[in-house]
C-alpha positions as a LaTeX table, in Angstrom:
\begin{tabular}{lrrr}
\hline
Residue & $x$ (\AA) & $y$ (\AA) & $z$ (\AA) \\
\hline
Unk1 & 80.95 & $-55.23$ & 11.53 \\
Unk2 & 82.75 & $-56.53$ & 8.17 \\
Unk3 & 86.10 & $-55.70$ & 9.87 \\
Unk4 & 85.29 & $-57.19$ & 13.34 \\
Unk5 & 84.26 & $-60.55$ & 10.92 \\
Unk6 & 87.22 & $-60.82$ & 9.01 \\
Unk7 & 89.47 & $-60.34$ & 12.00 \\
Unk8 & 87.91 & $-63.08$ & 13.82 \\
Unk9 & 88.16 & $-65.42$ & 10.42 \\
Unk10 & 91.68 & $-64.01$ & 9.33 \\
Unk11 & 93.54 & $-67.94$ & 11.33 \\
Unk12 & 91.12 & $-69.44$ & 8.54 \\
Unk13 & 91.05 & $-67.34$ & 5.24 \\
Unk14 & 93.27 & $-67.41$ & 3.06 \\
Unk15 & 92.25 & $-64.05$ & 0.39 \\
Unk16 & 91.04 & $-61.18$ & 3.00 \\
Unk17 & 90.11 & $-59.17$ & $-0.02$ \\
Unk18 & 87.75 & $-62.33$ & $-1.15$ \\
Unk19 & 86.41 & $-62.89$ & 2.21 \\
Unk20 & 85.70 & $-59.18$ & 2.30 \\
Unk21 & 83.97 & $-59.05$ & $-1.30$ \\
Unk22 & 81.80 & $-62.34$ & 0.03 \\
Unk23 & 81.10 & $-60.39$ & 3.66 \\
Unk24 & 79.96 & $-57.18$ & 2.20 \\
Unk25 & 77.54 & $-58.59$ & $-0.78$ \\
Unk26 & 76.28 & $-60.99$ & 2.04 \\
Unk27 & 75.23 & $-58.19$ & 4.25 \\
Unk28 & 74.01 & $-55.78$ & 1.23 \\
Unk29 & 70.42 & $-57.25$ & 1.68 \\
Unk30 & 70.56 & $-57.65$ & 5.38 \\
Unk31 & 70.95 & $-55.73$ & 9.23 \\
Unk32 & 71.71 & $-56.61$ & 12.62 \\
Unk33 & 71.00 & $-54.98$ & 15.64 \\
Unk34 & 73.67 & $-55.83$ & 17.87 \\
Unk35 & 73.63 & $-56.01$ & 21.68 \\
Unk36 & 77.14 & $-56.35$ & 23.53 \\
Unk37 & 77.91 & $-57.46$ & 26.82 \\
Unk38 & 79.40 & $-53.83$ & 27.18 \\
Unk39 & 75.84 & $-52.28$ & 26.66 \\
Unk40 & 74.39 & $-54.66$ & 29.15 \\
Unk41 & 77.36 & $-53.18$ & 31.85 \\
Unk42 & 76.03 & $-49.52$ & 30.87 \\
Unk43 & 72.67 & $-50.23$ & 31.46 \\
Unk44 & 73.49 & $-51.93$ & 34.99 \\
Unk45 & 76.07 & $-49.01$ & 35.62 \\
Unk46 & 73.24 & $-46.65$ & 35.07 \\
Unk47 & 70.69 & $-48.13$ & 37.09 \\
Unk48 & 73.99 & $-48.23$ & 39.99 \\
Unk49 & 74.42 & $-51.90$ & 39.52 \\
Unk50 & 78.01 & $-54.05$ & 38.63 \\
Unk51 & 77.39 & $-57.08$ & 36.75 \\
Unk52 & 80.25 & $-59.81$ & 36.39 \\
Unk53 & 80.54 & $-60.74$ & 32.14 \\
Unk54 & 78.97 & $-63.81$ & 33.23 \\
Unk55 & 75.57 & $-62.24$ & 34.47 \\
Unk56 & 75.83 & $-59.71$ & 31.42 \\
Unk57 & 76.15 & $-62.31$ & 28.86 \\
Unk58 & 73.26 & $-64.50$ & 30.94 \\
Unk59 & 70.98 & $-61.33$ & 30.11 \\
Unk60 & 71.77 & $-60.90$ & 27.13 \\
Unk61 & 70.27 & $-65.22$ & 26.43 \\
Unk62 & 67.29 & $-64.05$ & 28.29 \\
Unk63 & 66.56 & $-60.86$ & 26.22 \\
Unk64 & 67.15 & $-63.20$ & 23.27 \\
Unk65 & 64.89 & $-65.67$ & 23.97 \\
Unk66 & 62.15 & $-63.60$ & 26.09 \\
Unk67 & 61.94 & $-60.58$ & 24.00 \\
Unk68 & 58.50 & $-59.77$ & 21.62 \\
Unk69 & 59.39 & $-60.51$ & 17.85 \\
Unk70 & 57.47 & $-57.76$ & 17.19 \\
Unk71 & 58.24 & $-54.96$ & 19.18 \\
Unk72 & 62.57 & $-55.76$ & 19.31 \\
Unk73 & 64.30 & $-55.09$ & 22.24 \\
Unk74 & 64.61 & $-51.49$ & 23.96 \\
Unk75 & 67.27 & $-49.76$ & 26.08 \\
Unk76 & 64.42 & $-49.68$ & 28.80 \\
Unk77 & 64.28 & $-54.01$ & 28.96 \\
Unk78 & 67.67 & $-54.42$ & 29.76 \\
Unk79 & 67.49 & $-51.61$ & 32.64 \\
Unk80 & 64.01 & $-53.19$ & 33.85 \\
Unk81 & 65.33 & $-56.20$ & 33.82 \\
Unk82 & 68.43 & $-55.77$ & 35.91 \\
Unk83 & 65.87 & $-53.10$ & 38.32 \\
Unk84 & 63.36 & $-56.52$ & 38.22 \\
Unk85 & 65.55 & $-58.83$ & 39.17 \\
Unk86 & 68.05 & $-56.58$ & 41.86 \\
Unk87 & 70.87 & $-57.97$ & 39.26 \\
Unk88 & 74.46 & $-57.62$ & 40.36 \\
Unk89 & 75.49 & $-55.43$ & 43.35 \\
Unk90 & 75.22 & $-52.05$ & 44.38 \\
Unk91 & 77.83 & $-49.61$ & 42.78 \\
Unk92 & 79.81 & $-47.68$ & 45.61 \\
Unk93 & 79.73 & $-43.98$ & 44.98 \\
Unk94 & 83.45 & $-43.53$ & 43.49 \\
Unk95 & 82.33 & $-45.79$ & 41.44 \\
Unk96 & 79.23 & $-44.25$ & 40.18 \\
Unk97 & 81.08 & $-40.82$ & 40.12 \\
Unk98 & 83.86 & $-42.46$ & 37.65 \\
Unk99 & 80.83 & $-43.75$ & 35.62 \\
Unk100 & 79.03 & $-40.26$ & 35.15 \\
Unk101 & 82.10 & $-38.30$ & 34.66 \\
Unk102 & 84.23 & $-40.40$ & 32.47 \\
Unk103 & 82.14 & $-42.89$ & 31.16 \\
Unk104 & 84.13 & $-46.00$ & 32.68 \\
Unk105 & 82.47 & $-49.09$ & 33.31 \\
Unk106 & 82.16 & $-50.79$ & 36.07 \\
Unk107 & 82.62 & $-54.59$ & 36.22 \\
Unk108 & 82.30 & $-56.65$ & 38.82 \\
Unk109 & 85.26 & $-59.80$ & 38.89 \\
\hline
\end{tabular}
């Protein structure tokens, strides 16, 4: 995650190595749990469903703000979710076949 920071930063820094010392103390006494647009895609691709980045990244809001504090969020409430709410459209088979056998993502445009 350091990396993926510093590249996105690099137009603004000026010492990498500096910026790096900073990033890496700073998350020493801290984690993330990350969700990505591109898990949201698995999860529709495995319940058979294409999602555009736009409805992917619109889940990913409403996990953030409707998820229990307590509990996190589970593999299981992004796949209910997109079941729940018929998300996206139906995958056609060579699509689904691509999926299971090479792992490719689906995307809807």
């Amino acid at each position: 995650m350091t990396d993926e920071l510093l590249k996105l930063l690099r137009p603004v820094l000026r010492n990498r190595a500096k910026a790096e010392r900073i990033l890496k103390r700073y998350w020493t006494s801290r984690i993330a749990i990350i969700w990505t647009v591109q898990d949201v895609h698995t999860a529709a691709n495995e319940r058979d469903r294409a999602l555009t980045n736009d409805e992917a990244a619109k889940l990913l809001q409403e996990m953030l703000k409707h998820h229990n504090k307590q509990l996190g969020l589970k593999w299981s409430d992004f796949t209910g979710y997109i079941e729940d709410y018929q998300l996206g459209r139906k995958m056609n088979p060579k699509e689904i076949r691509r999926f299971v056998k090479k792992n490719a993502l689906t995307i809807q445009r």
